[in-house]
C-alpha positions as CSV (number, residue, x, y, z in Angstrom):
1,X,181.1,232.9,-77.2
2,X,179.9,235.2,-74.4
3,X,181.5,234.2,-70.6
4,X,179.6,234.0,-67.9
5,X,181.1,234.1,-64.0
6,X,179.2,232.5,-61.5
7,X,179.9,232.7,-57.9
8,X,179.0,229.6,-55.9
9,X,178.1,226.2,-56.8
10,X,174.4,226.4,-55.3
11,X,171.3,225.7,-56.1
12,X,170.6,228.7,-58.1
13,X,174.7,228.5,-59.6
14,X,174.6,224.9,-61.1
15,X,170.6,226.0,-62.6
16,X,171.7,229.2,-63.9
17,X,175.3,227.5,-65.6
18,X,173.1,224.6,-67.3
19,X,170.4,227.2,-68.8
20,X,173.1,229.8,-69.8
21,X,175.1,226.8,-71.0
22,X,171.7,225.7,-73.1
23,X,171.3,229.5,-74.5
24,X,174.7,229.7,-75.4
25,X,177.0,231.2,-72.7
26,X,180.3,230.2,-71.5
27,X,179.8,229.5,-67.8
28,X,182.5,229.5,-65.6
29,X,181.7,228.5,-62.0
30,X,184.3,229.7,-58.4
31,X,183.2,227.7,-55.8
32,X,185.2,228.7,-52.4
33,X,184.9,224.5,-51.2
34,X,187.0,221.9,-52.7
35,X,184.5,220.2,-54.2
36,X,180.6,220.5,-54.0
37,X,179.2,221.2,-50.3
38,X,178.5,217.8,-48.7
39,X,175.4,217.4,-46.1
40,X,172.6,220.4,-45.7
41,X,168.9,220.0,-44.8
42,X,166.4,218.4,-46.6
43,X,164.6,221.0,-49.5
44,X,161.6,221.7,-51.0
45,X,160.8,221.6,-54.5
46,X,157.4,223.0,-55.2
47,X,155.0,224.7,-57.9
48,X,156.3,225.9,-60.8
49,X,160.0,224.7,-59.3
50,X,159.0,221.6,-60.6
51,X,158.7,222.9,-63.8
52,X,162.3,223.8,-64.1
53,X,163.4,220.9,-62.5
54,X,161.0,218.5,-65.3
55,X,162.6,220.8,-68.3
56,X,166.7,220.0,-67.0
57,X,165.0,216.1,-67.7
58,X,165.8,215.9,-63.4
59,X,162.0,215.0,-62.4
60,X,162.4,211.3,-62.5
61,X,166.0,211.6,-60.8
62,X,164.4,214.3,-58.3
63,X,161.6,212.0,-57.4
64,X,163.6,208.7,-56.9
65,X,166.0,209.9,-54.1
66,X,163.1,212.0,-52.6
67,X,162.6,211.9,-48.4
68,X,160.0,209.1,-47.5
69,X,158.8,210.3,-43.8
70,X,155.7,208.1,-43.3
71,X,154.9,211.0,-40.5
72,X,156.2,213.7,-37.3
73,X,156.2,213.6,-33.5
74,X,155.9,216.9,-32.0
75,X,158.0,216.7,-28.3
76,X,157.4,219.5,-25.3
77,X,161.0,220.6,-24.4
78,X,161.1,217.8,-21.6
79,X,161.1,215.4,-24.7
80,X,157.3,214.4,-24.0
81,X,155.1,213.5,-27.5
82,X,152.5,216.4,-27.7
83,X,150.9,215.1,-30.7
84,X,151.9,213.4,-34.2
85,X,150.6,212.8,-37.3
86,X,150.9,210.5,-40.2
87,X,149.4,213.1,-43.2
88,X,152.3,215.9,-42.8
89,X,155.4,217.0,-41.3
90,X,156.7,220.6,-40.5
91,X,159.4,220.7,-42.8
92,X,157.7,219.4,-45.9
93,X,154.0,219.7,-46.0
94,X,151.4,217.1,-46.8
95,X,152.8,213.7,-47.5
96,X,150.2,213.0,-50.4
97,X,151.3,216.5,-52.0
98,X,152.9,216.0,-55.6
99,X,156.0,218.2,-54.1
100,X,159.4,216.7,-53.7
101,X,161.3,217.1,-50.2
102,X,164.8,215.6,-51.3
103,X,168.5,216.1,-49.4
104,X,170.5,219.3,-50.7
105,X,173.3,217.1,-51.4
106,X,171.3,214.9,-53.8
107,X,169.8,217.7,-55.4
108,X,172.9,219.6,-55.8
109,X,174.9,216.1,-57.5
110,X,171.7,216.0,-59.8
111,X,172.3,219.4,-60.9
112,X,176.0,218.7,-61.2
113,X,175.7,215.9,-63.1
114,X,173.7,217.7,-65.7
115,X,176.7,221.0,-66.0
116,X,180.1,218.6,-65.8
117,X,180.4,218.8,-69.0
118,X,180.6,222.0,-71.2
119,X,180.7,224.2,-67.8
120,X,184.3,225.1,-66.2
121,X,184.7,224.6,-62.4
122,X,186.6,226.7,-60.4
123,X,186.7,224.4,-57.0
124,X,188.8,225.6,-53.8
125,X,188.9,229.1,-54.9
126,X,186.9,232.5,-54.6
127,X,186.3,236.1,-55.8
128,X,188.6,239.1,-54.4
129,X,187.9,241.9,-56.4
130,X,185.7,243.3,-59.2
131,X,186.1,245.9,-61.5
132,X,182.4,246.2,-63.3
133,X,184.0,248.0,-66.4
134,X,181.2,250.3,-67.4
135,X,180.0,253.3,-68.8
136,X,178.2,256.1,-67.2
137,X,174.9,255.0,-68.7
138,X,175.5,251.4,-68.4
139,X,175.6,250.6,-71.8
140,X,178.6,251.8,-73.6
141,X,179.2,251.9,-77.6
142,X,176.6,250.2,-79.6
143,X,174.4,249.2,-76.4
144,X,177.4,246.9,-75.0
145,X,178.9,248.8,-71.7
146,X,182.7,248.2,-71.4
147,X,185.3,245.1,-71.8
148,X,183.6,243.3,-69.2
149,X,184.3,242.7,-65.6
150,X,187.8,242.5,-64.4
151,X,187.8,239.5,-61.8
152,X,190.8,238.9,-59.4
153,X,190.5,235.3,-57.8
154,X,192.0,234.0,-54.4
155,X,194.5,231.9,-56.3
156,X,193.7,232.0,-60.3
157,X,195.0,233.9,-62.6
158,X,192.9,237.7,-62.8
159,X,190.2,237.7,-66.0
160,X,187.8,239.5,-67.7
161,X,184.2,238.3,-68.0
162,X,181.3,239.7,-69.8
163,X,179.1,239.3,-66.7
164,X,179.6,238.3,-63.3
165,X,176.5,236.5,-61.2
166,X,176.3,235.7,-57.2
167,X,174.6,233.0,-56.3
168,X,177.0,232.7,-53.4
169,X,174.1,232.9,-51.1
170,X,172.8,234.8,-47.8
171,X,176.8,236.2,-47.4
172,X,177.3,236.7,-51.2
173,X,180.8,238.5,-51.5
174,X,179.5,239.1,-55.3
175,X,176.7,241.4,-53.4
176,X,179.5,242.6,-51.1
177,X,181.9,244.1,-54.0
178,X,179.0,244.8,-56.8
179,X,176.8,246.7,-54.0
180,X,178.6,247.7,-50.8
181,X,177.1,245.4,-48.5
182,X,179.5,246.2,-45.4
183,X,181.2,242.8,-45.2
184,X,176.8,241.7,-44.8
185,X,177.1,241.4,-41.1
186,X,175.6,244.7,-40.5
187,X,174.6,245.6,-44.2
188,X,172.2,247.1,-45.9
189,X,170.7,244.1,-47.5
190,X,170.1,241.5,-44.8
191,X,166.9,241.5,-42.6
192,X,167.4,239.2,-39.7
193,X,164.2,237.1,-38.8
194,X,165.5,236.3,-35.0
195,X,166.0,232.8,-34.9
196,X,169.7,231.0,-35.6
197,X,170.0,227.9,-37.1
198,X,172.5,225.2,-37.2
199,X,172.2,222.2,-39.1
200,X,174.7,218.7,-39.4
201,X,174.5,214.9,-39.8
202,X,175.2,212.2,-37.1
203,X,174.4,208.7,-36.6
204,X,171.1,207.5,-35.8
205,X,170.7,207.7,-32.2
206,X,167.0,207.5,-31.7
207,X,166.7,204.9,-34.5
208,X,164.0,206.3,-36.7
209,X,162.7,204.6,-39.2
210,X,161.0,207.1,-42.1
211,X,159.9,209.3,-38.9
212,X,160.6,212.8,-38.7
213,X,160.8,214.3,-34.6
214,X,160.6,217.7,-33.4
215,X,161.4,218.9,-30.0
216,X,160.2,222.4,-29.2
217,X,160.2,224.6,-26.0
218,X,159.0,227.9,-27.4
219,X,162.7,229.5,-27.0
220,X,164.9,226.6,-29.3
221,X,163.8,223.6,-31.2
222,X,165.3,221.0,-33.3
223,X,164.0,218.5,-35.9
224,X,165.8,215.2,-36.6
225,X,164.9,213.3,-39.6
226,X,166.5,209.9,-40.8
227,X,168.6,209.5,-44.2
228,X,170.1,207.2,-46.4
229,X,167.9,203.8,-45.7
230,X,167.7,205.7,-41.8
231,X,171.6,204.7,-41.1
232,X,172.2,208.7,-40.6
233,X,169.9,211.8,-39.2
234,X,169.9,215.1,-40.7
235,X,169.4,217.4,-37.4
236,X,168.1,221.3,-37.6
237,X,168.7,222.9,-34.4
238,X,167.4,226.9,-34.3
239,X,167.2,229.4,-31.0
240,X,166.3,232.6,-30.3
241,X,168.9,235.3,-29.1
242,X,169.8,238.9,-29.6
243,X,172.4,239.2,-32.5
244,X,176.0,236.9,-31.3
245,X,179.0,238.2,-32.3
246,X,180.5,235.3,-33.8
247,X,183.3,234.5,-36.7
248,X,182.0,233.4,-39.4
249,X,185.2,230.9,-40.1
250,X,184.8,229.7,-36.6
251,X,183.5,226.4,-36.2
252,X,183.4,225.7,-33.0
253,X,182.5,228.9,-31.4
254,X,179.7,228.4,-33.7
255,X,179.2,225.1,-32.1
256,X,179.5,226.3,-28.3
257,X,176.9,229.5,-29.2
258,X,174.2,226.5,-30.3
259,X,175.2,224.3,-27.3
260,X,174.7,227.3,-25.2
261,X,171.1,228.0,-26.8
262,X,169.7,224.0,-26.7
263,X,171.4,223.0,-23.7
264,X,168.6,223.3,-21.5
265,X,166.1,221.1,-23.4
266,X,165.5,217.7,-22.1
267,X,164.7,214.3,-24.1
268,X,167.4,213.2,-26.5
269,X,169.3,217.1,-26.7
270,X,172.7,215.7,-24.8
271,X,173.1,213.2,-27.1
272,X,172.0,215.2,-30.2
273,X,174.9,218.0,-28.9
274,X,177.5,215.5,-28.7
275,X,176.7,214.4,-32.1
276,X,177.1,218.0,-33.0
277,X,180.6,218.4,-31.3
278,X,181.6,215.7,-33.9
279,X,180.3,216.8,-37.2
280,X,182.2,217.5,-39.8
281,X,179.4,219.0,-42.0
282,X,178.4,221.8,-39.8
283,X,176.2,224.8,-41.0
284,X,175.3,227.5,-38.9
285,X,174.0,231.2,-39.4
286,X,171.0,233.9,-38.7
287,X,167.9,233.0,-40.5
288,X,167.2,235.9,-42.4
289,X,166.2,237.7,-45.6
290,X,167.6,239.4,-48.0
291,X,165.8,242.9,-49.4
292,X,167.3,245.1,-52.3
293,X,165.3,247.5,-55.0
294,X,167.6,245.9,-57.6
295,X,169.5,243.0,-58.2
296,X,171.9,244.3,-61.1
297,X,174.5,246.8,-61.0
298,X,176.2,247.4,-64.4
299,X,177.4,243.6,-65.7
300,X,176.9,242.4,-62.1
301,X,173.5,240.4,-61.0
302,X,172.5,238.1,-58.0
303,X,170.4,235.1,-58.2
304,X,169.2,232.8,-55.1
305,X,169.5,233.6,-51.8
306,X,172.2,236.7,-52.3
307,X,169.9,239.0,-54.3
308,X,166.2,237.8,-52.5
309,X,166.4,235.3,-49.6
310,X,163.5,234.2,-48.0
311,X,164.9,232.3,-45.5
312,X,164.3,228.6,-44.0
313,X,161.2,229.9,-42.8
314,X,159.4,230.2,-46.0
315,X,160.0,226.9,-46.8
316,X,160.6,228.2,-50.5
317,X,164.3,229.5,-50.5
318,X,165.2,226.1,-52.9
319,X,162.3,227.0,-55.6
320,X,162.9,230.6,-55.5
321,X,166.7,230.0,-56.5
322,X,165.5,227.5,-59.0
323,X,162.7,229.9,-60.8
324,X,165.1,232.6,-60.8
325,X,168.3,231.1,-62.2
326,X,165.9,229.9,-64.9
327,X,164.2,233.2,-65.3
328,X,167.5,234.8,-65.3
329,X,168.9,232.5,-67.8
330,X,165.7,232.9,-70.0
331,X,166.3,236.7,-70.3
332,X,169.9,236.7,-71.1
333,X,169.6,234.0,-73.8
334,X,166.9,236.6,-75.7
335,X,169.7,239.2,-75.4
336,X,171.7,236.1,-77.4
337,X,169.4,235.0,-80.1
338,X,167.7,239.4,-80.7
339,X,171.9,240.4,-80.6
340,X,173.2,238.1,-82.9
341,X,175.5,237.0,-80.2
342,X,176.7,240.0,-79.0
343,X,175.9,239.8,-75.1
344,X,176.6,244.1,-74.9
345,X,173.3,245.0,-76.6
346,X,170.8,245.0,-73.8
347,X,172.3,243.1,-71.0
348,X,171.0,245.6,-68.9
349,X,167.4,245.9,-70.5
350,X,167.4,241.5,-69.9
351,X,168.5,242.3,-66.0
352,X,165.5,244.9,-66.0
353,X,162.6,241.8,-67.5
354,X,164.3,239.5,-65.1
355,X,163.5,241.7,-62.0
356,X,160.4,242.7,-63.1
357,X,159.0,239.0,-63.9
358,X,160.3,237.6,-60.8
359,X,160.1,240.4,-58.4
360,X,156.1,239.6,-57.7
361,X,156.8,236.4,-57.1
362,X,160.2,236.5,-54.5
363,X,158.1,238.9,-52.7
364,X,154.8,236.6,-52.1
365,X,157.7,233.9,-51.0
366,X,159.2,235.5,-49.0
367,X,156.2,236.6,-46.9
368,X,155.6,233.1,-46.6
369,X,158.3,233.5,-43.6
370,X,156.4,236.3,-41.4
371,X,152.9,235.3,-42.3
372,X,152.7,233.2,-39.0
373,X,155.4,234.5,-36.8
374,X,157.0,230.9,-35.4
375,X,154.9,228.5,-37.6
376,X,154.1,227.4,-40.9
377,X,152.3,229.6,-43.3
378,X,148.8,228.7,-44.0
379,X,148.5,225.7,-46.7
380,X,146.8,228.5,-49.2
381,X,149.6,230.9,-48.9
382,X,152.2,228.1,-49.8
383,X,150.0,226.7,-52.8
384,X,149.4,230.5,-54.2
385,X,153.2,231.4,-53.9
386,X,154.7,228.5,-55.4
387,X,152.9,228.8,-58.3
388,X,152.9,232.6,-58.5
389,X,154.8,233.0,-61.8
390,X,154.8,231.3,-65.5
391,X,157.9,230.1,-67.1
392,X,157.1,231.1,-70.3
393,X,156.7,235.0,-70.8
């Protein structure tokens, strides 16, 4: 059987390692965290995302633990209401909409759930180094390239896999060591939108019942939303600011850069801040995209966020990652079932149908973010875009 690497237990990982799995792959998956990321924003799953999400047999499960706003107050940075509405909220649309808004963390344990089995884990640990063992034409003897890539781990053992696929997001160290990314501070790849974004639970201060709130000044905002029968808030927290230099294994100078950015906002911001200082599932990074002309190099590919971001401000980053872990899946399971089972012949030909099936479609997503610079896209943008694509080629 053919093995599969995966970097990062996302969205687009635990999709692609079930499909793979299904088409009959070895998936192996290195996840840097100890166990599967706790806390994260509240997702969209829209269009044709659906569809993936209906064909794992997750739409039920999806549904069930979905958000239930009944509606959104929009607060002036004083924290005075400027209006509110009971048919839509900011971060999810139109409450009547067949769409799903449900917590990362619930979606990310659905997708878990259906991969603990017959996929190996590699918690607590992380890609070093890569040697993408390959001819000069990609292909090698026979169509099938070299032995495979030579993978170096953090603390496992080195091996060799027959492909190796990031879907270790906006900082992928899989795009890093495949493409030359500069470390992705500075690189090549990542197109910074302006705005930073933090995001982290606390305890329900404001007591909100099914009510999402928005405070916005035109410089930073923040959006606080209750989960999990409203006994915790889910808070997003963005600012505007030239580039910070900041570590990216730095907590807390993360936390004093978004104190330093909100701290002028009135209403319920000290509070919310203090709630920050004590999270313990803090997030925090430039929204931004990520642009490349390809997404394969050799046996190495990129799926999700680390091959074709399109950023929080799309609102589509979750379906994206979902379509194209399936997509990719799709065309590496007809290199299976036209090869016989020998994953060499036309890996790179599969890489080829995945980019150019899901290319149109990551790039109408993804101008989804600068449509309306600051606001949401227009309602027919979203509904073209998330639908932009068929399953079944």
């Amino acid at each position: 059987m053919k093995t599969v690497l995966i970097s990062g237990a996302s969205v687009a990982g635990l999709t692609l390692a079930h499909w793979l799995r299904r088409r009959g792959y070895a998936p192996t998956v290195v996840e840097r965290a100890p166990a599967l990321r706790p806390g994260g924003q509240a997702l969209d799953v829209r269009g044709v995302a659906l569809d993936v999400i209906d064909r794992m047999g997750l739409l039920a499960e999806a549904r069930a633990v979905r958000t239930r706003m009944g509606g959104m107050t929009m607060l002036d940075g004083d924290g005075k209401e400027v209006w509110r509405s009971t048919e839509m909220t900011l971060s999810s649309g139109r409450l009547d909409s067949d769409d799903i808004e449900l917590l990362r963390d619930d979606l990310t344990e659905l997708l878990y759930g259906r991969t603990r089995e017959g996929v190996e884990y590699l918690f607590g640990d992380s890609i070093a180094t890569l040697d993408n063992d390959e001819d000069e034409d990609g292909e090698g003897e026979g169509g099938g390239g070299g032995a495979g890539v030579r993978v170096s781990f953090e603390r496992a053992p080195a091996r060799t896999f027959d492909l190796v696929i990031g879907a270790d997001g906006l900082r992928s160290k899989v795009r890093q060591l495949a493409f030359g990314d500069e470390g992705c501070d500075d690189g090549r790849y990542l197109r910074p939108l302006g705005p930073h974004v933090a995001v982290f639970s606390t305890d329900n201060f404001v007591n909100l019942d099914n009510w999402q709130v928005w405070l916005d000044d035109g410089t930073a905002t923040y959006c606080l939303y209750p989960v999990r029968d409203n006994s915790e808030i889910r808070a997003t927290l963005g600012f505007r600011s030239e580039p910070p230099a900041y570590d990216h294994r730095d907590i807390e100078q993360q936390k004093a850069l978004v104190a330093g950015g909100l701290g002028h906002l009135g209403g319920d911001t000290p509070q919310l801040l203090k709630g920050m200082w004590a999270a313990s599932d803090f997030y925090f990074d430039a929204v931004a995209q990520v642009r490349m002309d390809h997404w394969s190099r050799g046996r190495c590919a990129l799926v999700g966020d680390a091959g074709y971001s399109p950023s929080l401000l799309s609102g589509q980053g979750t379906s994206v990652a979902l379509v194209g872990a399936y997509v990719l899946a799709d065309e590496l399971g007809k290199v299976l079932e036209g090869a016989g089972g020998g994953v060499g012949v036309g890996h790179r030909a599969a890489f080829a149908r995945y980019e150019e099936r899901l290319r149109p479609f990551v790039e109408l997503n993804q101008e989804l973010a600068i449509e309306n610079s600051g606001s949401r896209a227009a309602e027919e943008s979203i509904e073209r875009a998330k639908n932009a694509i068929s399953l079944d080629s």
